[in-house]
C-alpha positions as CSV (number, residue, x, y, z in Angstrom):
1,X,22.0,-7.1,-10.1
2,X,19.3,-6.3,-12.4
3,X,16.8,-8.9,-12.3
4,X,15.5,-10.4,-15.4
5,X,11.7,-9.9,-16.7
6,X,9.7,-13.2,-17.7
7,X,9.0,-13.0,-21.4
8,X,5.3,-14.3,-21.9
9,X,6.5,-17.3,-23.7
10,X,9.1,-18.2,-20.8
11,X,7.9,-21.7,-19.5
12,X,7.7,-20.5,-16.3
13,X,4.5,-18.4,-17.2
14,X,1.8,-20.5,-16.5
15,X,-0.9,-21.2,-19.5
16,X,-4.3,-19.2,-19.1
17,X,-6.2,-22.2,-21.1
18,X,-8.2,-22.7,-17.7
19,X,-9.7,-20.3,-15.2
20,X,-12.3,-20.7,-12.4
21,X,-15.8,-21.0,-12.9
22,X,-17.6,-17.8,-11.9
23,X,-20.1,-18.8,-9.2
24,X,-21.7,-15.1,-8.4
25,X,-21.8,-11.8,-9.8
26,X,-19.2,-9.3,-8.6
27,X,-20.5,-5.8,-7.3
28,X,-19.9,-3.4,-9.4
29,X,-19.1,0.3,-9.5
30,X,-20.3,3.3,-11.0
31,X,-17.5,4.6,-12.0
32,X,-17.2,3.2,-16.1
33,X,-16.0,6.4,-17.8
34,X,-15.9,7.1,-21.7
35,X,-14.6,10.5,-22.7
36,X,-16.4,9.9,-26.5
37,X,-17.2,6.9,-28.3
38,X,-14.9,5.2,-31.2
39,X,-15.5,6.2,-35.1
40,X,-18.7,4.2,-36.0
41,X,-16.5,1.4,-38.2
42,X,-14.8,0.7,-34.5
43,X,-17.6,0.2,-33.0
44,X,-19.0,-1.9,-35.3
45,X,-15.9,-4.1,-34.8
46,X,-15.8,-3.9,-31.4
47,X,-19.5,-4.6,-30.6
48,X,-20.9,-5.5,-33.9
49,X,-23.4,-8.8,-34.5
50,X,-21.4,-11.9,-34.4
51,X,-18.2,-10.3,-32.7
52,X,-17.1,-12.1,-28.9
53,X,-15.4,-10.1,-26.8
54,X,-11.7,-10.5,-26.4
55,X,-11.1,-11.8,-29.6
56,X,-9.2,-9.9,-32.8
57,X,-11.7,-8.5,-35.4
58,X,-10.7,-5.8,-38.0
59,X,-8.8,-2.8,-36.8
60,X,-9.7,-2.2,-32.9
61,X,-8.8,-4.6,-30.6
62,X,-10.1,-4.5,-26.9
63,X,-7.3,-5.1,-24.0
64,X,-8.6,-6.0,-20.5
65,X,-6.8,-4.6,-17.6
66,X,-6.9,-5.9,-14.2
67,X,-4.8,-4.2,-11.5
68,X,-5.0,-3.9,-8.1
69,X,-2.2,-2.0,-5.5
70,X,-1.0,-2.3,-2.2
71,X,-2.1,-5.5,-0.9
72,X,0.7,-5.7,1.6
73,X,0.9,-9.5,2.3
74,X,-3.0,-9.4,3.2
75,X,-3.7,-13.4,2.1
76,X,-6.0,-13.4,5.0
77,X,-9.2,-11.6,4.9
78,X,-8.4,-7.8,6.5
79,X,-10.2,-7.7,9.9
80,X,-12.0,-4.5,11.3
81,X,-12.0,-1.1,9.2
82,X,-9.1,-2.3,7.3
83,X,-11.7,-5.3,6.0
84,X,-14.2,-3.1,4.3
85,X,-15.5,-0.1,1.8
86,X,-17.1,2.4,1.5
87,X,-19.8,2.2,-1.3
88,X,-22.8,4.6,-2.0
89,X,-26.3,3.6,-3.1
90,X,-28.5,4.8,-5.9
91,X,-30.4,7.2,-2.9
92,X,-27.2,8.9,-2.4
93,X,-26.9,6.8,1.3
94,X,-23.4,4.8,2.2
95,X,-23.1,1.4,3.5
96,X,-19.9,-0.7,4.2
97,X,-19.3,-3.5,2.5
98,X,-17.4,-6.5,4.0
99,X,-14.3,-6.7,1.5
100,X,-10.9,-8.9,0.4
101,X,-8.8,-12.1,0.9
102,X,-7.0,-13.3,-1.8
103,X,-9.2,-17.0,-1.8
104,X,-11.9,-14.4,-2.9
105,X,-9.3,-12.0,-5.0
106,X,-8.5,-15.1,-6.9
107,X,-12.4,-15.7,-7.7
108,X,-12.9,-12.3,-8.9
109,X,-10.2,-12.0,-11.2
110,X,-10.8,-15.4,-12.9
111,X,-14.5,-14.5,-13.0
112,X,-13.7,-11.0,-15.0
113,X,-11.1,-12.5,-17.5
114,X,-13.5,-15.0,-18.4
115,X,-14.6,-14.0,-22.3
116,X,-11.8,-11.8,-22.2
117,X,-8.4,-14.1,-24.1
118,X,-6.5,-10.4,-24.3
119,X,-6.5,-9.9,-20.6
120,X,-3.3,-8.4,-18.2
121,X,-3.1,-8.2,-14.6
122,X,-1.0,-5.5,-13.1
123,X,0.0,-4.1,-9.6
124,X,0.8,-0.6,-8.3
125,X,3.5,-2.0,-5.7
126,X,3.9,-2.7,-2.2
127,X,2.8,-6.1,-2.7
128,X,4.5,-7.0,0.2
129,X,5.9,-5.4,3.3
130,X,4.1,-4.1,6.6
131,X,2.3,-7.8,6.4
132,X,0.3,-10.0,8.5
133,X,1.8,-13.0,10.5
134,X,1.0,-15.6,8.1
135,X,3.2,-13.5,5.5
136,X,5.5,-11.3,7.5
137,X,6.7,-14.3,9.6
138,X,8.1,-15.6,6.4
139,X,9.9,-12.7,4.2
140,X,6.6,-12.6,2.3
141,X,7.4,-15.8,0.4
142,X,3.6,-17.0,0.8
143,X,2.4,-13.3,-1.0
144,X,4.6,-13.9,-3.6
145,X,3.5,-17.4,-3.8
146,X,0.2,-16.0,-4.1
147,X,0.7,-13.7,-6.7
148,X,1.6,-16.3,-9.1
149,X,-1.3,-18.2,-8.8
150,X,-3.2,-14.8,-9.0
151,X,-1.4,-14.8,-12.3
152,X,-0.1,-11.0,-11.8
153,X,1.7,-10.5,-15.1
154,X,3.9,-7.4,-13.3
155,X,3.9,-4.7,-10.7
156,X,6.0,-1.5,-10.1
157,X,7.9,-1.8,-6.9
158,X,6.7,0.4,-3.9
159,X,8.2,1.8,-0.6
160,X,7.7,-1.6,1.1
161,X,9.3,-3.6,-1.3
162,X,12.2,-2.0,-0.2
163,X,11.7,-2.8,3.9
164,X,14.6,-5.5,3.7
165,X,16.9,-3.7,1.2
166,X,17.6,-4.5,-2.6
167,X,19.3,-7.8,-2.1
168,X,16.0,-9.2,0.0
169,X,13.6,-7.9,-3.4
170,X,16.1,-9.2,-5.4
171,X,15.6,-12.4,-4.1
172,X,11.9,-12.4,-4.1
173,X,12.0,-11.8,-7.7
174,X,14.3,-14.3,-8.4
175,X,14.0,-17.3,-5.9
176,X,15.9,-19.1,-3.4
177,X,16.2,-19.4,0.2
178,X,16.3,-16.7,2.8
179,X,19.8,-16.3,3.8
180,X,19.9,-16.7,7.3
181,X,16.6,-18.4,7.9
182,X,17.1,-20.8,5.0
183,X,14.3,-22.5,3.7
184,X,10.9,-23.3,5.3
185,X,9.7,-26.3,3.3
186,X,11.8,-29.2,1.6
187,X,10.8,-27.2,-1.8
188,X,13.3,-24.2,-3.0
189,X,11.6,-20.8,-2.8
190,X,11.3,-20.0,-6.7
191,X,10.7,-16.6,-6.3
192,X,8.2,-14.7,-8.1
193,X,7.5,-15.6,-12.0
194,X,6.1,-12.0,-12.7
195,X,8.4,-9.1,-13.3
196,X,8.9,-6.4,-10.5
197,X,9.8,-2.8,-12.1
198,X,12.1,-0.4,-10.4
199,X,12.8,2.4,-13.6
200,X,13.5,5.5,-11.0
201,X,15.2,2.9,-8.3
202,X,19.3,3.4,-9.2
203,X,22.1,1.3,-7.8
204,X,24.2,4.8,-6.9
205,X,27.8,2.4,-8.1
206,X,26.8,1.8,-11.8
207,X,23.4,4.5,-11.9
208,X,21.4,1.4,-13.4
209,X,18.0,0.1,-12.1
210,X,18.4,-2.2,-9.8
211,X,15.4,-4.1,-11.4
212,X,14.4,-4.0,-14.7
213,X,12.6,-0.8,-16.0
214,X,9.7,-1.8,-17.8
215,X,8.1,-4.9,-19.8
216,X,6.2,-5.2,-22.7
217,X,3.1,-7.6,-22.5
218,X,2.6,-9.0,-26.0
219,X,-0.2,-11.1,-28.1
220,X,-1.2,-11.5,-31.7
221,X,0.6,-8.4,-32.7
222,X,-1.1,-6.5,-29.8
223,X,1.5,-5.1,-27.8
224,X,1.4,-2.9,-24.5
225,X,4.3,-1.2,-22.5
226,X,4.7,-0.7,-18.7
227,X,6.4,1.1,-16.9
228,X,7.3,0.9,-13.1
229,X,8.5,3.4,-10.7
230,X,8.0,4.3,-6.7
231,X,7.7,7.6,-5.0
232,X,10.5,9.6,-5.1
233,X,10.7,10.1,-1.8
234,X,10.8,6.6,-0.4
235,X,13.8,6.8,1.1
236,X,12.2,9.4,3.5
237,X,9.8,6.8,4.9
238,X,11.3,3.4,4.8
239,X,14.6,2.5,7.6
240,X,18.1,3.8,6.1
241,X,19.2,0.1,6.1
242,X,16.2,-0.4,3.4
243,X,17.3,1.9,0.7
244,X,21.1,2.0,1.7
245,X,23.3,2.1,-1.9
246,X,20.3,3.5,-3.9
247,X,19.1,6.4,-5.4
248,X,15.3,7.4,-6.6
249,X,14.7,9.6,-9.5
250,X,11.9,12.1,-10.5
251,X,9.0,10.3,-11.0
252,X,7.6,12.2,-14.5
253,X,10.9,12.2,-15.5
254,X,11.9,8.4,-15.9
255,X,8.1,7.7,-17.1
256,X,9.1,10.0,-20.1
257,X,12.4,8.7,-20.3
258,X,11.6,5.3,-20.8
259,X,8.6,6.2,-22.7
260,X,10.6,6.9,-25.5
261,X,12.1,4.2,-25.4
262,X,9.6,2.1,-25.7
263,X,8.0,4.0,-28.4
264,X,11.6,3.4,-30.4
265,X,10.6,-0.3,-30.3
266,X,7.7,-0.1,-31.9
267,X,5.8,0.2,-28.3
268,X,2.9,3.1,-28.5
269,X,0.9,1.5,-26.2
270,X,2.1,2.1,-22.5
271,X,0.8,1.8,-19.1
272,X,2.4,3.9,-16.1
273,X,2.2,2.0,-12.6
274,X,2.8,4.4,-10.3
275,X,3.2,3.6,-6.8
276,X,2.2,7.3,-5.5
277,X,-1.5,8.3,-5.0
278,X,-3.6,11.4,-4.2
279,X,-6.8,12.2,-2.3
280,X,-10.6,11.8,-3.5
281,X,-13.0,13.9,-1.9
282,X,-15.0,10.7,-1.0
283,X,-14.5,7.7,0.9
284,X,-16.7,5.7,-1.1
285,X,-14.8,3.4,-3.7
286,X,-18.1,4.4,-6.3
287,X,-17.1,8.3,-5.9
288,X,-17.3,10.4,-9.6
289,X,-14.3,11.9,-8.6
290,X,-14.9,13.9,-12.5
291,X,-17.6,15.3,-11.3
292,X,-18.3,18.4,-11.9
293,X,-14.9,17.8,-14.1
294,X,-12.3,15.6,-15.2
295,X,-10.4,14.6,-12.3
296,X,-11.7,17.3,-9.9
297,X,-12.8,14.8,-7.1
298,X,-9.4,13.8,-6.5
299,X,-5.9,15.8,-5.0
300,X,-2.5,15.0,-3.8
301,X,0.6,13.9,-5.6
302,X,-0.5,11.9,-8.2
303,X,-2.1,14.8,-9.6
304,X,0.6,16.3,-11.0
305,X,2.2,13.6,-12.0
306,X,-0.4,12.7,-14.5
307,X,-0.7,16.1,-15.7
308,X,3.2,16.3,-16.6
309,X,3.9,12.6,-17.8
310,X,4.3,12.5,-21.6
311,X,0.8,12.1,-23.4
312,X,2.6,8.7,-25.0
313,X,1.3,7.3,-21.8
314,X,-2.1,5.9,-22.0
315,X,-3.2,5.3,-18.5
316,X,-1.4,5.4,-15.0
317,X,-2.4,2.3,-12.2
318,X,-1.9,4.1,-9.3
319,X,-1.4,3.1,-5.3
320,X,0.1,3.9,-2.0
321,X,-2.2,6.4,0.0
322,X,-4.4,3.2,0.2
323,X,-7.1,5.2,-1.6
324,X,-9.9,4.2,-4.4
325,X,-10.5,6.2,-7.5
326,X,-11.4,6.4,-10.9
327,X,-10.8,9.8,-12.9
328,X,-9.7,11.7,-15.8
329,X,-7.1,13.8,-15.7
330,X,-5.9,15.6,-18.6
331,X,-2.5,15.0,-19.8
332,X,-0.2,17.7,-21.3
333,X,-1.7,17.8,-24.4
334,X,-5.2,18.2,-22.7
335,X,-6.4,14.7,-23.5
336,X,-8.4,12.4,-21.0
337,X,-6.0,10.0,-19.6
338,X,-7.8,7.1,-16.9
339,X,-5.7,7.4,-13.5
340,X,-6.9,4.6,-11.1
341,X,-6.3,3.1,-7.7
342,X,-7.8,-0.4,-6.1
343,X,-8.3,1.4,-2.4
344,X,-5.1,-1.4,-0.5
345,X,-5.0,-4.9,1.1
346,X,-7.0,-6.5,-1.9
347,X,-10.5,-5.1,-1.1
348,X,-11.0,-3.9,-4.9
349,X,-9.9,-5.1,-8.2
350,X,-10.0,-2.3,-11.0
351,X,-11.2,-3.2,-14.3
352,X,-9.9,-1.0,-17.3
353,X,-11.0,-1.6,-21.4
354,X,-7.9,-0.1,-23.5
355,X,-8.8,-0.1,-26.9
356,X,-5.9,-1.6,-29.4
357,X,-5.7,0.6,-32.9
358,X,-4.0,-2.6,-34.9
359,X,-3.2,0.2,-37.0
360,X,-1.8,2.6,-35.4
361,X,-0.7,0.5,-32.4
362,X,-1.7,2.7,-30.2
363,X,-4.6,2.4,-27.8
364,X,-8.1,4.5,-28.9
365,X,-7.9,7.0,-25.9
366,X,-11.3,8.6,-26.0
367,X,-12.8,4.9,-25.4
368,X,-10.8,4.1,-22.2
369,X,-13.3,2.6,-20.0
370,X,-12.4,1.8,-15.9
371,X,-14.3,0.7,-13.1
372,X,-14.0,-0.5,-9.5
373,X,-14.9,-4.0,-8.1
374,X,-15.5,-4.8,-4.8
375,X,-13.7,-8.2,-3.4
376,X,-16.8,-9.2,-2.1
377,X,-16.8,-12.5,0.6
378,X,-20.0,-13.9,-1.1
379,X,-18.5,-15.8,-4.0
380,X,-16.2,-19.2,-3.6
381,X,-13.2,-19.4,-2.1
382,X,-10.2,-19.8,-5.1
383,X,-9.4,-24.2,-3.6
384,X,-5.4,-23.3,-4.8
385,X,-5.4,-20.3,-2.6
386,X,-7.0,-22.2,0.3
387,X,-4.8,-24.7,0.1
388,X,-1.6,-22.4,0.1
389,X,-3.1,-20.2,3.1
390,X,-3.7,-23.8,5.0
391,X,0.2,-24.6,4.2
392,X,1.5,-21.3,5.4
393,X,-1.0,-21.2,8.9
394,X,-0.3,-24.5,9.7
395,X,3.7,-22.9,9.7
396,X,2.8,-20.1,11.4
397,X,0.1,-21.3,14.4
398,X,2.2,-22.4,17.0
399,X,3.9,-18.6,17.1
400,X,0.7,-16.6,16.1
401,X,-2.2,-18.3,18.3
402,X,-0.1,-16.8,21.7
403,X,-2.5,-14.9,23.7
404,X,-0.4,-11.7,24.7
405,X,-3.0,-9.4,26.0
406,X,-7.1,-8.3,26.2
407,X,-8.9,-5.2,25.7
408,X,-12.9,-4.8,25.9
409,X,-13.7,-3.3,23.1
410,X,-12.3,-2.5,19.2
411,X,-9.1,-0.4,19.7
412,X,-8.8,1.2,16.2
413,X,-6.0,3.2,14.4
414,X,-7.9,5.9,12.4
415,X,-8.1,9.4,13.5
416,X,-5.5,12.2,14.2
417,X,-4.9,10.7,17.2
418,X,-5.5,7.3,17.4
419,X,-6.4,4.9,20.8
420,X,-4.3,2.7,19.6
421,X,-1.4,5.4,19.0
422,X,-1.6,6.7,22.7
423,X,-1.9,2.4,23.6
424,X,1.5,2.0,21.3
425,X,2.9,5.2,22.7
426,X,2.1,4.4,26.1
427,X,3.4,1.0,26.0
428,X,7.5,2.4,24.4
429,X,7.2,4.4,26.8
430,X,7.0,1.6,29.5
431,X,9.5,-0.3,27.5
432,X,11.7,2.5,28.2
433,X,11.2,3.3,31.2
434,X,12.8,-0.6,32.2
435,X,15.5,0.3,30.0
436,X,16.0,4.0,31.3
437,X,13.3,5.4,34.3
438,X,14.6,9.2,33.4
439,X,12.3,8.4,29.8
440,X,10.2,11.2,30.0
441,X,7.8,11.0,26.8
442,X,7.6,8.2,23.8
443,X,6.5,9.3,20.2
444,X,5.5,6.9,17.4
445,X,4.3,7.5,13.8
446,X,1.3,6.8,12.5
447,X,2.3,4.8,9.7
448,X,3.9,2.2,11.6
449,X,0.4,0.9,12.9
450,X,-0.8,-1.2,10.4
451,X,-4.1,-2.8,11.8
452,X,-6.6,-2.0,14.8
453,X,-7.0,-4.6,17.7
454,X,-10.4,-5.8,16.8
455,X,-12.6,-7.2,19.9
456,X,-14.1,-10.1,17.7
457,X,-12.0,-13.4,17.8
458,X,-10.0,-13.4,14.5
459,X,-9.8,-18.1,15.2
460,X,-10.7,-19.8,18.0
461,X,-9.0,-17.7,20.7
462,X,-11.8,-16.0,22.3
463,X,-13.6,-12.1,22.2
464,X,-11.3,-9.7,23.2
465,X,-8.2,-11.8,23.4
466,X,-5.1,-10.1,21.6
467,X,-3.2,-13.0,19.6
468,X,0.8,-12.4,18.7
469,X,-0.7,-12.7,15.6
470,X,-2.9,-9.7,15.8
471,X,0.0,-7.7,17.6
472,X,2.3,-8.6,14.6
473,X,-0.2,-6.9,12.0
474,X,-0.3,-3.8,14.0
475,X,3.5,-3.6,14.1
476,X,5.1,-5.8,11.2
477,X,8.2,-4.0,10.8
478,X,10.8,-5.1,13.9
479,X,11.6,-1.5,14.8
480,X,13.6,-1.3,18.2
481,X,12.7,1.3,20.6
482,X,15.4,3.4,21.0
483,X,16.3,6.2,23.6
484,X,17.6,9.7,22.7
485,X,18.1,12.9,24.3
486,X,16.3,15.8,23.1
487,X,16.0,19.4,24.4
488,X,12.6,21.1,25.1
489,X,13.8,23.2,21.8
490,X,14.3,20.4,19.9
491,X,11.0,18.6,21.1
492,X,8.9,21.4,20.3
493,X,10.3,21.4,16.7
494,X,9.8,17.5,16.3
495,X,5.9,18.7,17.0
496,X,6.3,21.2,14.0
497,X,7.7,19.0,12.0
498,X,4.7,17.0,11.9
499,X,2.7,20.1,10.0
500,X,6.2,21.6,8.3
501,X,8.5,21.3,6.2
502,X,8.0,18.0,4.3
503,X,5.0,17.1,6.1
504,X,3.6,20.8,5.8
505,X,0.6,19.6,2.8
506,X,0.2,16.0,4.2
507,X,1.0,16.3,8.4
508,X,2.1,13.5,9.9
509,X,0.9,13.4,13.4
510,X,2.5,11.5,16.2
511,X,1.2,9.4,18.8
512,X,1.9,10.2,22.1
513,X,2.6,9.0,25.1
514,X,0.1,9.7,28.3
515,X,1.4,12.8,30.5
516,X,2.4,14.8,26.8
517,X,-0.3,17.2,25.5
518,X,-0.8,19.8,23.3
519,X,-3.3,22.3,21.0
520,X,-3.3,21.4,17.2
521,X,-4.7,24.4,15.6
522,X,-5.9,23.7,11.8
523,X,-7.4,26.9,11.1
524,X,-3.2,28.3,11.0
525,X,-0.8,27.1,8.5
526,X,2.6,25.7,8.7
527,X,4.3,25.0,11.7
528,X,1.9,27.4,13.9
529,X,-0.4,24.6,13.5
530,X,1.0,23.5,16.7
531,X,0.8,26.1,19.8
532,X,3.6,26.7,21.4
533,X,2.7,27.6,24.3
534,X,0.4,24.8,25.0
535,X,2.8,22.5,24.9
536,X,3.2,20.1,28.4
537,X,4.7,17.4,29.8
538,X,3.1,16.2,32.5
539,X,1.2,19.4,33.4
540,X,4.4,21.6,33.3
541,X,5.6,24.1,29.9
542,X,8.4,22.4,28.2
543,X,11.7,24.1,28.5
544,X,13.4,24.5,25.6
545,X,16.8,24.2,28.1
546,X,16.0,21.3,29.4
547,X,16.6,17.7,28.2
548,X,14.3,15.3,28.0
549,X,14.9,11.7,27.4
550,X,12.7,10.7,24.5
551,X,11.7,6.9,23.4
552,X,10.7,6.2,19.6
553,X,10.8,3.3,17.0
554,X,14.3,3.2,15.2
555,X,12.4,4.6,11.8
556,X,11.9,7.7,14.1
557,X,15.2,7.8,15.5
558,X,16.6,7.5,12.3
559,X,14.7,10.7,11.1
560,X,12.2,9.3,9.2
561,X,9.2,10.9,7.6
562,X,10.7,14.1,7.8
563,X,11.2,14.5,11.5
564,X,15.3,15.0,10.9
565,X,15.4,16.6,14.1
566,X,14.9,13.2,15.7
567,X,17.8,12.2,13.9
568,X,19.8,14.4,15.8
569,X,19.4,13.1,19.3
570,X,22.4,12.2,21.6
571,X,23.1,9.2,24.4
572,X,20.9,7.1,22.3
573,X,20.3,3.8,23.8
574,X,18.7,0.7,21.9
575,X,15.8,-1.3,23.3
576,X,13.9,-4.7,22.5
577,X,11.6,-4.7,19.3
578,X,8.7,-2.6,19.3
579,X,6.0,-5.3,19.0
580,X,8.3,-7.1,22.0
581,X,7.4,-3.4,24.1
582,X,3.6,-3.9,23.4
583,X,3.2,-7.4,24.0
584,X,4.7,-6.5,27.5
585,X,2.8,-4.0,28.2
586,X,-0.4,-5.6,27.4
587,X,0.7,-8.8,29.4
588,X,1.4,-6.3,32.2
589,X,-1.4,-4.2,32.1
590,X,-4.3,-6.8,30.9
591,X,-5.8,-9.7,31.9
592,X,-9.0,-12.1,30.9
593,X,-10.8,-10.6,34.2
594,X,-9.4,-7.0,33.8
595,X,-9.3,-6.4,29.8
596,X,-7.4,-2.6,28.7
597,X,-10.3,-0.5,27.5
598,X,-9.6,1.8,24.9
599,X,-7.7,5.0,25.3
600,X,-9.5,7.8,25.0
601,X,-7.7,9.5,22.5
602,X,-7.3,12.9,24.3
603,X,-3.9,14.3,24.5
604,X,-3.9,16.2,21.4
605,X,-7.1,18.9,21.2
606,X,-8.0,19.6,17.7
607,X,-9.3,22.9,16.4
608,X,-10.7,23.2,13.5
């Protein structure tokens, strides 16, 4: 059932007649871009003696944007890499910068829409999914809880929003108890009072959205469109259960679709969020990725997307590779158009001027401004937020402060191969060894690990203790591990599938388990990326007549992200949960006295 957008006068809305204090200065980026300035008389209006921000004076009309993208139930601030950015100095240096929690999220946000009374936040999706403990443990009622007192005014769904299936977003959106946990608190979860958009997400029965398409933000005559959609090809990397009944459209082509419709209500002003991303050629969140030209800095998907949605659109909030970026990118009729992303897990806030034509109703395109913020962990913690992170820990302690295992130094989960992919890998294929010893070889994707193991305490637990806690942010998702049987032929293909076929511009390489190694040779193309004939298990060639019993997560087994050949394994066999597999095999293979070092991340050699 198509769930029902909040109008902004629906009492559920909470009033903006207060906000927080700001208490320190936010960091911010170099990356404010204006393709040419307004028409003298605008600017005059818009920055003219006497004239306070935010507020309506003669024709042009200044709109604040907030948005932010894939903050996937991170309430808590992000430990390890996954807590900081990249930022570069004046001198051309890099330093990191510690970064996110939504106490300090909160701060920021009421700290920028201070002056500023025509101000919208927006999201780019996967608000939720792949979550921490404190969230995951709960369906991600505390993130949507969170949300609202972020006062998000909407957010396109994204790939996670879809890790429970239609009914479970359905009921985020529009309250009420989980159905077979019920409800944690004496209070009825009201579900979230900002409007999720799903315009390329069909029920496949009636070939309507299953949420609503878009939403039209409105004030004083100033009105601005949005439109939500998700990758197209979500159903390729979220469990068949997940997107089971629906169907996912083109991405360009629904933005232009509903495009016009919004420009036959009287809407000219409209906002893609986009919950695909692309690639800048710098990690730091402060890159020019226009430099040398518009949009040049920055590849991938999104790309073309902008360069084919209709020019109606003024400005696409962008998400999902978990990158930061401000650019240009011309749109079909060769205008600037600002395409952003907020890097993930609430480490930056973007900040985007739109200028409102009151006469046209359009927005002044060649005096978009955008910029990225930094979350920094300097300024005061939001007291609401505090209090609702206190509410939800205090649930979640007695399961999450476990010791399960401990390692002796950071394990992290960057890199083509990982240590803590081989660690993962290493310990499915112990799980199915109990379930099966003839399991020859465990694979696992690197997606699925969401966190590193960090040595630091994250509480009170100790250095180089590993909480449940910490083990459920690595793996949120409750994948079994399931046993197939392969042939050699069909292993070798799974490797080629990881550089082929769908995964041939963006590989996808698999964690493996000890005894499995291979050459990955990045100066060839295509599936020749992997070498045949270096392929071994346990020292010996692989036969491609022989079968081999193979142990992956369910997502694998399923065929996900493109590895279809997966999908077609025999004699499967389902195990325990795959956080269930490591915290065994870190309770077996780790102890206070005797911590697991970190892999070395070997198997695979790389050249280059």
């Amino acid at each position: 059932m198509p769930a029902t957008a909040q109008s902004p006068h629906d009492p559920r809305r909470r009033r903006r007649t207060t906000r927080l204090l700001a208490v320190t200065a936010t960091v911010v980026t170099a990356g404010a871009l204006a393709a040419a300035a307004l028409p003298a008389s605008a600017s005059a209006d818009r920055h003219g003696k006497g004239h306070t921000p935010g507020h309506a004076s003669g024709r042009y009309q200044d709109v604040q944007l907030l948005s932010f993208n894939d903050l996937h139930g991170n309430l808590e601030p992000p430990t390890g890499s996954s807590g900081r950015v990249t930022e570069t100095q004046p001198d051309g240096t890099t330093k990191t910068v510690d970064a996110g929690g939504v106490e300090y999220l909160a701060t920021h946000l009421r700290e920028a829409r201070e002056g500023n009374r025509y101000s919208i936040t927006a999201a780019g999706g996967d608000m939720v999914g792949a979550s921490p403990l404190i969230s995951g443990l709960f369906h991600d009622e505390p993130t949507i809880e969170a949300l609202n007192k972020l006062d998000l005014d909407v957010t396109s769904v994204g790939n996670h929003e879809f890790d429970e299936g239609a009914a479970e977003l359905a009921r985020l959106q529009n309250g009420g108890c989980h159905p077979t946990e019920g409800c944690y608190s004496d209070k009825r979860f009201k579900g979230a009072d900002f409007p999720y958009l799903a315009a390329n997400v069909l029920d496949e029965k009636t070939g309507k959205p299953v949420l609503k398409p878009y939403w039209v933000w409105k004030k004083n005559g100033v009105k601005v469109g949005f439109i939500g959609v998700t990758l197209e090809g979500t159903p390729g990397i979220v469990s068949a259960d997940g997107v089971k009944g629906l169907t996912f459209k083109d991405e360009v082509e629904t933005i232009n679709k509903y495009a016009k419709v919004l420009q036959k209500q009287g809407v000219k002003s409209i906002v893609a969020l986009v919950h695909e991303g692309g690639f800048p050629a710098s990690s730091s969140y402060n890159y020019d990725c226009d430099a040398p030209g518009a949009g040049d800095g920055v590849s991938g998907p999104i790309v073309d997307i902008a360069k084919n949605v209709t020019p109606q659109v003024d400005a696409l909030v962008t998400g999902h590779t978990h990158n930061a970026y401000v650019c240009t990118i011309p749109d079909p009729a060769g205008n600037p158009r600002m395409v952003t992303s907020a890097a993930s897990f609430g480490r930056l806030y973007t900040d985007t001027t739109l200028t409102y034509d009151r006469k046209t109703g359009d927005i002044a395109r060649t005096a978009v401004k955008s910029a990225n913020h930094v979350v920094t962990r300097d300024v005061a913690k939001a007291p609401d937020l505090t209090a609702l992170i206190g509410k939800w820990n205090a649930l979640a302690a007695p399961i999450g402060s476990r010791p399960i295992g401990y390692i002796s130094g950071d394990i992290g989960n960057s890199g083509t191969e990982s240590p803590l992919g081989d660690l993962i890998a290493d310990a499915q294929l112990a799980h199915g060894r109990e379930l099966d010893p003839e399991t020859d070889v465990a694979l696992m994707n690197p997606g699925g690990i969401r966190a590193p193991l960090t040595y630091a305490a994250s509480g009170s637990e100790g250095d180089g203790v590993v909480t449940f806690a910490e083990g459920f942010t690595v793996q949120p998702f409750a994948n079994t591990v399931n046993l197939q049987n392969l042939t050699g032929a069909q292993l070798i293909q799974v490797l080629k599938e990881q550089v082929s076929g769908v995964n041939a511009a963006s590989p996808k390489i698999l964690q493996i388990s000890s005894g499995l190694t291979y050459t990955l040779d990045l100066t060839k193309s295509g599936a020749d990326r992997v070498v045949t004939d270096s392929i071994r298990l346990n020292g010996a060639p692989v036969d491609p007549a022989a079968t081999y019993r193979v142990a992956s997560n369910s997502f694998l087994a399923g065929g996900g992200d493109g590895f279809t050949t997966l999908g077609q394994g025999t004699d499967d066999l389902v195990g325990a949960d795959d956080l269930t597999a490591l915290e065994q095999y870190l309770t077996a293979n780790s102890s206070a006295g005797a911590p697991i070092a970190p892999p070395a991340a070997d198997r695979i050699t790389i050249v280059r």
